[in-house]
MARBA-3410 file (N, C-alpha, C, O; in Angstrom, 1 decimal):
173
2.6,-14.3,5.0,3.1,-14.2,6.3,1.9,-14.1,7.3,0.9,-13.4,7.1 ~ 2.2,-15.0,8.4,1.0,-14.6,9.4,1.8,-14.6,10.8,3.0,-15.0,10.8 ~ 1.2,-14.2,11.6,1.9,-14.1,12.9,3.2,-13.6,12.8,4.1,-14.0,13.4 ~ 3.4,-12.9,12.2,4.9,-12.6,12.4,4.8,-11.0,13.2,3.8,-10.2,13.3 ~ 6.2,-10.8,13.8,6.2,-9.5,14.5,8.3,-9.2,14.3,9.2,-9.8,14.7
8.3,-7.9,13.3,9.8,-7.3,13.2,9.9,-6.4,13.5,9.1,-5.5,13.3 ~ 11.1,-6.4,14.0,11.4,-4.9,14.9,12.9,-4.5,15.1,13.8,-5.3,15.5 ~ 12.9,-3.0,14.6,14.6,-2.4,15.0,15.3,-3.3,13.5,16.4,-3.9,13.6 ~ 14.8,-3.3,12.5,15.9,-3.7,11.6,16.5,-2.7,10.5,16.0,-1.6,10.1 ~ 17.6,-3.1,10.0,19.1,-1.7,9.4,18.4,-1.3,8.0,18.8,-0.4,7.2
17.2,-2.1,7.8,16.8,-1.8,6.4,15.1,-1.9,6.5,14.4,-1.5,7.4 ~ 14.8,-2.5,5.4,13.6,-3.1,5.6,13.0,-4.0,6.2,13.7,-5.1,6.2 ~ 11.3,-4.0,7.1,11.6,-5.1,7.9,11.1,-6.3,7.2,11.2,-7.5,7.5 ~ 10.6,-5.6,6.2,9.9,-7.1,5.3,9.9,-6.7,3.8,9.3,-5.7,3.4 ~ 10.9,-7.9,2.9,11.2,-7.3,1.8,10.8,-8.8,0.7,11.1,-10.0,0.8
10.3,-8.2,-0.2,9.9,-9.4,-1.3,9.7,-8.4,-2.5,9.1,-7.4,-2.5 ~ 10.9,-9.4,-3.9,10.9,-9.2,-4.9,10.2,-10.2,-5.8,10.2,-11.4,-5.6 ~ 9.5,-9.7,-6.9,8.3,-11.0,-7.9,8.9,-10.7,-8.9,8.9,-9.5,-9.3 ~ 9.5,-11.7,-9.5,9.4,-11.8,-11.0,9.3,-13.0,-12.2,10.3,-13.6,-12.4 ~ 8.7,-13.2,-12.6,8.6,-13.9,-13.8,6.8,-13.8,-14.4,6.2,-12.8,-14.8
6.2,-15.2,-14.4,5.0,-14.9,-15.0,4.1,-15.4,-14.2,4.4,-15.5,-13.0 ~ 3.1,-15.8,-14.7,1.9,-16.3,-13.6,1.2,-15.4,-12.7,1.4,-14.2,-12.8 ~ 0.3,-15.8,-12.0,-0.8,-15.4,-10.7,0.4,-14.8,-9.5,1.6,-14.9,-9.5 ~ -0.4,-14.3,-8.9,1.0,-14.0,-7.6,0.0,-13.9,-6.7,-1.0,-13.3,-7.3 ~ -0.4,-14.2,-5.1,-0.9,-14.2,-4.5,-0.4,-14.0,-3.2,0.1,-14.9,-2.6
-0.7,-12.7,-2.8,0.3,-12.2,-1.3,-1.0,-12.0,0.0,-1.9,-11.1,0.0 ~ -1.0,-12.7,0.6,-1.2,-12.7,2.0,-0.9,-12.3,3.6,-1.0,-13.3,4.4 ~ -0.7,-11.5,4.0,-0.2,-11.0,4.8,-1.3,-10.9,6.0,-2.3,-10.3,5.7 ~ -1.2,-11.3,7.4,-2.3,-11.5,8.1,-1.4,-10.7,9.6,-0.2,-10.3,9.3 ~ -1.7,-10.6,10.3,-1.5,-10.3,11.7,-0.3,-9.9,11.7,0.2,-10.7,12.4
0.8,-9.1,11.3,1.7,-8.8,10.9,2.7,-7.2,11.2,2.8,-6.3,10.5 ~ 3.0,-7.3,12.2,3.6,-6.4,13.0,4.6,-6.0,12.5,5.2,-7.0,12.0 ~ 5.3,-4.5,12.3,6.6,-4.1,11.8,7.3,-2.6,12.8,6.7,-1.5,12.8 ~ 8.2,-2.7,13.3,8.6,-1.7,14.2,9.8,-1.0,14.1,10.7,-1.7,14.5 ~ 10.0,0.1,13.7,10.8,0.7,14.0,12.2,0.3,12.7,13.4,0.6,12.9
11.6,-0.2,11.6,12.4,-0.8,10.3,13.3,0.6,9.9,12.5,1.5,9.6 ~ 14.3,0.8,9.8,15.6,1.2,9.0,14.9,2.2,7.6,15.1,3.5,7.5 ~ 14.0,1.2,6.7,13.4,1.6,5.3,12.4,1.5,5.4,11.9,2.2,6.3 ~ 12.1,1.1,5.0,10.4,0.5,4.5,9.7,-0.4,5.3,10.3,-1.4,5.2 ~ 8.8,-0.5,5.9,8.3,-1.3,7.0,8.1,-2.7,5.8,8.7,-3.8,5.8
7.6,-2.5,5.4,7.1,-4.1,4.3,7.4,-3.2,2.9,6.7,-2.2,2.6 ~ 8.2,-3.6,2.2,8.8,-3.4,0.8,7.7,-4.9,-0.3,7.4,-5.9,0.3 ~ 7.4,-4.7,-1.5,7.1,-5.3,-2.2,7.4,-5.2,-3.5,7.0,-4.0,-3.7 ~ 7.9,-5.6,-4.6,8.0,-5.5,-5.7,7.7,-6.3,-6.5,8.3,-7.4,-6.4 ~ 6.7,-6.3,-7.5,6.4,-7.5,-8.4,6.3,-6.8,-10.1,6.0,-5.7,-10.6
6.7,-7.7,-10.5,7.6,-7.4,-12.0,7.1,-8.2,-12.5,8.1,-9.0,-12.8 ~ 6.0,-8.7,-13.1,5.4,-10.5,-13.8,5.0,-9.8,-15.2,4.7,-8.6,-15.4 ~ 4.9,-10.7,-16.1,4.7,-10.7,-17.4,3.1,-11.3,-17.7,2.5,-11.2,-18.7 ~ 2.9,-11.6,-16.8,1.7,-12.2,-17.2,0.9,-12.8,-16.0,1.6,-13.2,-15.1 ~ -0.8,-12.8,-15.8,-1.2,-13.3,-14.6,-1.8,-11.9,-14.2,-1.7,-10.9,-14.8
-2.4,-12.0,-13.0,-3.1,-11.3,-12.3,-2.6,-11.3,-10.7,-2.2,-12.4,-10.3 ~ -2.6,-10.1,-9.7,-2.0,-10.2,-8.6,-3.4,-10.1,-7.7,-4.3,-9.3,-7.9 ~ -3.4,-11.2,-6.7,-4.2,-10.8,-5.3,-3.6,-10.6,-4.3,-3.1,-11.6,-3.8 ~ -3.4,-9.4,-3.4,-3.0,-9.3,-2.3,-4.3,-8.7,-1.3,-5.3,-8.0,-1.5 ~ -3.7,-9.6,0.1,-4.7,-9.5,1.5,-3.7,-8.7,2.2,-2.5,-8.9,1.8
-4.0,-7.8,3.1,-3.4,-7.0,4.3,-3.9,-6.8,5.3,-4.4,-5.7,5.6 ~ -4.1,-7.8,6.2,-5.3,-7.9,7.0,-4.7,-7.6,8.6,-3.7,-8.1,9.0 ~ -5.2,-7.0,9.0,-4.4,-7.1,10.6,-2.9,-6.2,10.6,-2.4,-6.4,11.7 ~ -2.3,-5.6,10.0,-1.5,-5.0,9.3,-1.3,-4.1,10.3,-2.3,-3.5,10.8 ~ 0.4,-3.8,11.0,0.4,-2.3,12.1,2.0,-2.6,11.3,2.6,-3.7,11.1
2.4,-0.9,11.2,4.1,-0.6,10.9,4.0,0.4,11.5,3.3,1.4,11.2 ~ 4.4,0.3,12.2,4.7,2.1,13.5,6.7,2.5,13.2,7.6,1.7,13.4 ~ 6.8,3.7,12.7,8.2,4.1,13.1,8.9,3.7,11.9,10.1,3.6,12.2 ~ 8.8,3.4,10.9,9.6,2.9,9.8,10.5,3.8,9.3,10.5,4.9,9.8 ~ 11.4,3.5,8.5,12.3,4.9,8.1,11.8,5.4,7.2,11.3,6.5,7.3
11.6,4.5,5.9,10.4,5.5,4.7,8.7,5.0,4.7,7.9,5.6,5.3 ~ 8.5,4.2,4.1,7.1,4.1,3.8,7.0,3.0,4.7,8.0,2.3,5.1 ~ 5.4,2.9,5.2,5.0,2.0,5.7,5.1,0.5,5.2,5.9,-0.4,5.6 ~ 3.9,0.6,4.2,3.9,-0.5,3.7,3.5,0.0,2.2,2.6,0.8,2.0 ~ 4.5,-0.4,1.2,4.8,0.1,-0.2,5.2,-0.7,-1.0,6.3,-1.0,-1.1
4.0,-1.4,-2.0,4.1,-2.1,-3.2,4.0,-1.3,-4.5,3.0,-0.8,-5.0 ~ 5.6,-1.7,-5.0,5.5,-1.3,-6.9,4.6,-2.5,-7.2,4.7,-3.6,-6.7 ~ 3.8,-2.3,-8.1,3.0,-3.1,-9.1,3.4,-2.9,-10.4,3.1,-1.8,-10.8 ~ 4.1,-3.5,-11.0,4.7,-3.3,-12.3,4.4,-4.6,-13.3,5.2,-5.0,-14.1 ~ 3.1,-5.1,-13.0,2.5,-6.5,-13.3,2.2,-6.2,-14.5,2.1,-5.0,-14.8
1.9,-7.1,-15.3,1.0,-6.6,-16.5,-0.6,-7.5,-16.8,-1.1,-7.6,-18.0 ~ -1.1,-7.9,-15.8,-2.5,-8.3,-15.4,-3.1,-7.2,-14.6,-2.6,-6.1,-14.4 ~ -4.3,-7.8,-14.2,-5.0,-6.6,-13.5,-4.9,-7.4,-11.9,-4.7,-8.5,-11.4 ~ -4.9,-6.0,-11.5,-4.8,-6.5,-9.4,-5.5,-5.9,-8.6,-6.0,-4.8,-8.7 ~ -5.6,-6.7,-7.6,-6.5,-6.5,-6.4,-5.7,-6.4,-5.5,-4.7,-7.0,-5.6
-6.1,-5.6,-4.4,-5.4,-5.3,-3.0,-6.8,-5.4,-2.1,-7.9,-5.0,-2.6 ~ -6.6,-6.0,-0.7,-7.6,-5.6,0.3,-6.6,-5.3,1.7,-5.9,-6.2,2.2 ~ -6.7,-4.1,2.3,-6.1,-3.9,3.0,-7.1,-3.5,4.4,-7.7,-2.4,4.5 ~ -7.0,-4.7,5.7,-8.5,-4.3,6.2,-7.8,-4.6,7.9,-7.3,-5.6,8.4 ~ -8.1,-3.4,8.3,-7.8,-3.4,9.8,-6.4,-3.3,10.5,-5.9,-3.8,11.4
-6.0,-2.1,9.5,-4.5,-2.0,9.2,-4.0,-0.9,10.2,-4.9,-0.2,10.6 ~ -3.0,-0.6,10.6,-2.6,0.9,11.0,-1.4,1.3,10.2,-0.9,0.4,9.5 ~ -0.9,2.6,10.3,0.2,2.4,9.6,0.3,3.9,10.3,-0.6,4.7,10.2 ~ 2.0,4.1,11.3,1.8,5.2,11.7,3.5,5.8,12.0,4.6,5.4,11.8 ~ 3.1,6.7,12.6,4.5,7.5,12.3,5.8,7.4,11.4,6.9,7.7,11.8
5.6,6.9,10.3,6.4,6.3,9.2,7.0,8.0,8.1,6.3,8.9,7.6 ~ 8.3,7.7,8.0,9.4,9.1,7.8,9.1,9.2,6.1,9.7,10.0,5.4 ~ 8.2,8.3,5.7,7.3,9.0,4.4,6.1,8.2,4.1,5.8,7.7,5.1 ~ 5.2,7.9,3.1,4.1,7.6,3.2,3.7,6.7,4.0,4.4,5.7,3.9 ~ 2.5,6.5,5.3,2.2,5.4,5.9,1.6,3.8,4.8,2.0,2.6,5.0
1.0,4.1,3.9,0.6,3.3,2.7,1.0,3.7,1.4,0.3,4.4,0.6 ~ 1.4,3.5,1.3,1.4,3.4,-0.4,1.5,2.0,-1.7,2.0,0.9,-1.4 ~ 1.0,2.3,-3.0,0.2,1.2,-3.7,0.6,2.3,-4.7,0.2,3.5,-4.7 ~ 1.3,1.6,-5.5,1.6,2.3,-6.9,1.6,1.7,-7.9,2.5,0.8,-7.9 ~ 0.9,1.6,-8.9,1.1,0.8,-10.2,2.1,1.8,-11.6,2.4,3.0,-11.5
2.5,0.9,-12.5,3.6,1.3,-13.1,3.8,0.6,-14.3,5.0,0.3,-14.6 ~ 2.5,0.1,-15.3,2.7,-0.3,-16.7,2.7,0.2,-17.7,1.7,0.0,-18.3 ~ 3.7,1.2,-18.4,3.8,1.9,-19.7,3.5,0.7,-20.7,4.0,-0.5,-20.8 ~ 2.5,1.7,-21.5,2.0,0.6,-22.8,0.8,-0.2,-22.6,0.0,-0.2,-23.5 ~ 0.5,-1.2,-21.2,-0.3,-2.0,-21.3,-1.3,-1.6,-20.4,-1.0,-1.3,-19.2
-2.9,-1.4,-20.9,-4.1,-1.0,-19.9,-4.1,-2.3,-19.3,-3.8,-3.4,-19.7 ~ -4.8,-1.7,-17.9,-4.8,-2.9,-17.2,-6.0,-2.2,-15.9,-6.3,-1.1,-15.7 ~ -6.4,-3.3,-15.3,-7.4,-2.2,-14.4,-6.6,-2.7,-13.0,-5.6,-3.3,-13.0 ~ -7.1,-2.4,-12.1,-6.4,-2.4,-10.6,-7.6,-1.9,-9.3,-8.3,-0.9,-9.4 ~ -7.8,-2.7,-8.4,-8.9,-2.1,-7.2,-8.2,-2.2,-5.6,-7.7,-3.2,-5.1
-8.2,-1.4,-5.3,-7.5,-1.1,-4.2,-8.7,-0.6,-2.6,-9.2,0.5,-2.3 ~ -8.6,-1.8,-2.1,-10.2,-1.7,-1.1,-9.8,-1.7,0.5,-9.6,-2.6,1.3 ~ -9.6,-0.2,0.5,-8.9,0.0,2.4,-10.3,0.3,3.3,-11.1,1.2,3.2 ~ -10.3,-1.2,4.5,-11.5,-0.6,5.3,-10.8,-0.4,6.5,-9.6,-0.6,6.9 ~ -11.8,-0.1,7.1,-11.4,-0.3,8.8,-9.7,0.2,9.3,-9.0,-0.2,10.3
-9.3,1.1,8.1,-7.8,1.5,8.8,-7.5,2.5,9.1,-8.4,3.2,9.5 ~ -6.6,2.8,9.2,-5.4,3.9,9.6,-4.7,4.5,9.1,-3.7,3.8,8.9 ~ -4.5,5.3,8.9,-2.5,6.0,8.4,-2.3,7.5,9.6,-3.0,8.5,9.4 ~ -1.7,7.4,10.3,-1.6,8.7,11.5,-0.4,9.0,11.5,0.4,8.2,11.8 ~ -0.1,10.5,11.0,1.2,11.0,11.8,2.5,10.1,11.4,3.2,9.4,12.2
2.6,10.3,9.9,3.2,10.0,8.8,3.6,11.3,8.0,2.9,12.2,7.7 ~ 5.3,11.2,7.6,6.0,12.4,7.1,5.4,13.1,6.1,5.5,14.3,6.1 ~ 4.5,12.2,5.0,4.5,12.5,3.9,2.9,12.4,3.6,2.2,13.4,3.7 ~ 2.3,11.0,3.3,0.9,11.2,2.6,0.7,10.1,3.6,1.5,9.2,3.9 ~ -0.8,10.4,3.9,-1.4,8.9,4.9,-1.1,7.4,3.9,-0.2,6.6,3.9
-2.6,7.6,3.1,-2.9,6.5,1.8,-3.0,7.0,0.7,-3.9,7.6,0.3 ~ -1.5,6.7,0.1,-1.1,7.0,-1.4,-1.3,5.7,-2.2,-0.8,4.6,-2.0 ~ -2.0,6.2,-3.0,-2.9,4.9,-4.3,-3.3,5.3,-5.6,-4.3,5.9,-5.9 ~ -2.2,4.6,-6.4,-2.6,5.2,-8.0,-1.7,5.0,-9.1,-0.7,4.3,-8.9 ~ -1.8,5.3,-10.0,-1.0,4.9,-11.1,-0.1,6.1,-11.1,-0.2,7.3,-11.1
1.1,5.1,-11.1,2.6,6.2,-11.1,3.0,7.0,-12.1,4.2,7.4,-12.1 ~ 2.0,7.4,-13.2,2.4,8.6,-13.7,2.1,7.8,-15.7,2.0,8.5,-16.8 ~ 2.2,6.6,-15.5,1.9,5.7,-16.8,0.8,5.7,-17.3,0.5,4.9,-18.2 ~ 0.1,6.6,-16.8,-1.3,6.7,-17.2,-2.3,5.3,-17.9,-3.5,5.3,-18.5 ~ -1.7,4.3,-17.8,-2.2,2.5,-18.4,-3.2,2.1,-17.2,-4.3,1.5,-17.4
-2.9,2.4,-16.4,-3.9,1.4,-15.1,-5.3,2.4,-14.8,-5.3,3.6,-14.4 ~ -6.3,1.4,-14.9,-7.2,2.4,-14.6,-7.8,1.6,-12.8,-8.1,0.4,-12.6 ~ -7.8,2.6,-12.1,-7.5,2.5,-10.9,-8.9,2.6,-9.8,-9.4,3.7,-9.6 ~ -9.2,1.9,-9.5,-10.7,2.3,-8.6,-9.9,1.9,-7.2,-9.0,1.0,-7.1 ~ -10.2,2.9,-6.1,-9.7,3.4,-4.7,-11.4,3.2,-4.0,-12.6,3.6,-4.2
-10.9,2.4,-3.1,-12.5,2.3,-2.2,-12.0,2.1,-1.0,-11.2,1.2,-0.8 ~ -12.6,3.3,-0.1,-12.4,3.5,1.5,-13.4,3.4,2.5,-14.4,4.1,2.4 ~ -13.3,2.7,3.4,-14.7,2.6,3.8,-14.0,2.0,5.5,-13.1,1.2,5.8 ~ -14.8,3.0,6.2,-14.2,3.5,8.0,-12.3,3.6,7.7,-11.4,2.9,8.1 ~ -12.1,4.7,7.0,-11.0,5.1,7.2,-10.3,6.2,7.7,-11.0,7.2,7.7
-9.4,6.3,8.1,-8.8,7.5,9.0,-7.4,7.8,8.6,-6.5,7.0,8.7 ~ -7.2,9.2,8.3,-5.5,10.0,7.7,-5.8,10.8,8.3,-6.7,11.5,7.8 ~ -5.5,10.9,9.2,-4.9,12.5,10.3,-3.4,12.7,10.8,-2.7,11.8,11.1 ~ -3.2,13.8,10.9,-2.1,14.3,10.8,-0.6,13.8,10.1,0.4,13.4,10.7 ~ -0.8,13.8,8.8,-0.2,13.2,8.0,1.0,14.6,7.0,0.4,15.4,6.3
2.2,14.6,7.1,2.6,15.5,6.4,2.2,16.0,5.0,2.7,17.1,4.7 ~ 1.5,15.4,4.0,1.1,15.3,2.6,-0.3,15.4,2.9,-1.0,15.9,3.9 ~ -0.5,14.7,1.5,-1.6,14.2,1.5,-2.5,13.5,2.5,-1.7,12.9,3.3 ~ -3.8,13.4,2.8,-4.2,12.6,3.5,-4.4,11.5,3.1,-4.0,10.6,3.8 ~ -5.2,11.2,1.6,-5.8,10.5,0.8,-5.5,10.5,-0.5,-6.2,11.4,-0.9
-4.6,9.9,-1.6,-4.7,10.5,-2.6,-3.3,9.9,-3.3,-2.6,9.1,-2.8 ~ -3.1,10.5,-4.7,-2.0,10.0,-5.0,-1.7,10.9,-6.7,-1.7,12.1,-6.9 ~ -1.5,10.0,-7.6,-1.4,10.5,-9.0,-2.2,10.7,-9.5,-2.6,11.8,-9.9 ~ -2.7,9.1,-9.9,-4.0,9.4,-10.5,-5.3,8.2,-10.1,-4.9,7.1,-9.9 ~ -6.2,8.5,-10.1,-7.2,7.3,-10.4,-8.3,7.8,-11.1,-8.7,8.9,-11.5
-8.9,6.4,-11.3,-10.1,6.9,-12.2,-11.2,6.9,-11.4,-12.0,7.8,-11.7 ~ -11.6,5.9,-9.9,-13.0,6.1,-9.3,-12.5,5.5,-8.1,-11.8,4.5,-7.9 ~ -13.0,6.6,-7.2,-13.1,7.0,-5.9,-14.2,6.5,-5.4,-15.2,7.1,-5.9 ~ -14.7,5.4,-4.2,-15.7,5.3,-3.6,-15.3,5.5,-2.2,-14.3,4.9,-1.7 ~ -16.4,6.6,-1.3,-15.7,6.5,0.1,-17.2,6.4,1.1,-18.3,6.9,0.8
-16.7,5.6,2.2,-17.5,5.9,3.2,-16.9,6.0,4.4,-15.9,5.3,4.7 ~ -17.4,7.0,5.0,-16.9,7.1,6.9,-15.3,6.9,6.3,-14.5,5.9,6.2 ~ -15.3,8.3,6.2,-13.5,8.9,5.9,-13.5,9.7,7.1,-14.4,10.3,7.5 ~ -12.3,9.7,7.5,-12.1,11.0,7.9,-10.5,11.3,8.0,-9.7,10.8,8.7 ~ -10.5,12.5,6.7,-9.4,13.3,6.9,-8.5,14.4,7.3,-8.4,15.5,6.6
-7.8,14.2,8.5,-8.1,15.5,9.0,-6.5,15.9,9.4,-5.7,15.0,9.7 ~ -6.1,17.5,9.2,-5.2,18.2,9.8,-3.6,17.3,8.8,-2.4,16.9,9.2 ~ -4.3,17.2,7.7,-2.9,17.0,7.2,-2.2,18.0,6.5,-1.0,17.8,6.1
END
């Protein structure tokens, strides 16, 4: 998606389901979401095989009903996320969230947020990590990022294995 801008919708304002096998490659550029019902940007990918790349570039969800912007990763390749110059803000549960979710198969995963945001969000700013399947081994790299006043967490999630941060700042969550 590029240029797009959704606003005031009864559910989610942007919703995509993945499944079968192969590469999956999500792009998302300049991409506005306002005041969505659910989930400002919903994602689900379910592949058997392949590796995922996703961009989040330019990225603002203000007002959502639950999560900002919230991808299940239930892939069974390894995935990349770059999420850069994003906001994500007053959203009625996590502003970000990035969950992976393969029981049985290791797999690694890098999840690389610069230059963004999560503000004044019900629950956790930037929630990132393996959902509890302990299979994905998870590297989190932050670099000029900002979670302030966030009901949860500022930063953080289940589990990861390596944390790299620069010019964080989390504050008053």
């Amino acid at each position: 998606l590029r240029n797009v801008l959704v606003s005031d919708t009864s559910r989610n304002g942007v919703e995509a389901s993945i499944d079968g096998d192969g590469d999956v490659v999500l792009d998302f550029r300049d991409v506005h979401v306002e005041n969505a019902g659910s989930n400002g940007i919903q994602i689900l990918i379910r592949t058997t095989s392949g590796t995922v790349d996703g961009t989040f570039e330019r990225v603002v969800v203000r007002d959502a009903g639950a999560d900002g912007l919230l991808v299940a990763d239930i892939a069974r390749g390894d995935s990349t996320y770059v999420v850069d110059r994003s906001l994500f803000e007053n959203c009625r549960a996590d502003g970000l969230d990035i969950a992976f979710f393969t029981p049985g198969k290791r797999r690694n995963a890098m999840v690389d947020v610069r230059q963004s945001s999560a503000i004044g969000n019900r629950f956790g700013g930037v929630e990132v990590g393996d959902g509890r399947s302990g299979s994905t081994v998870v590297t989190l790299v932050l670099d000029d990022v900002v979670a302030t006043n966030n009901g949860g967490n500022g930063i953080g999630d289940e589990t990861i294995s390596m944390l790299v941060a620069r010019d964080v700042t989390a504050s008053d969550n």
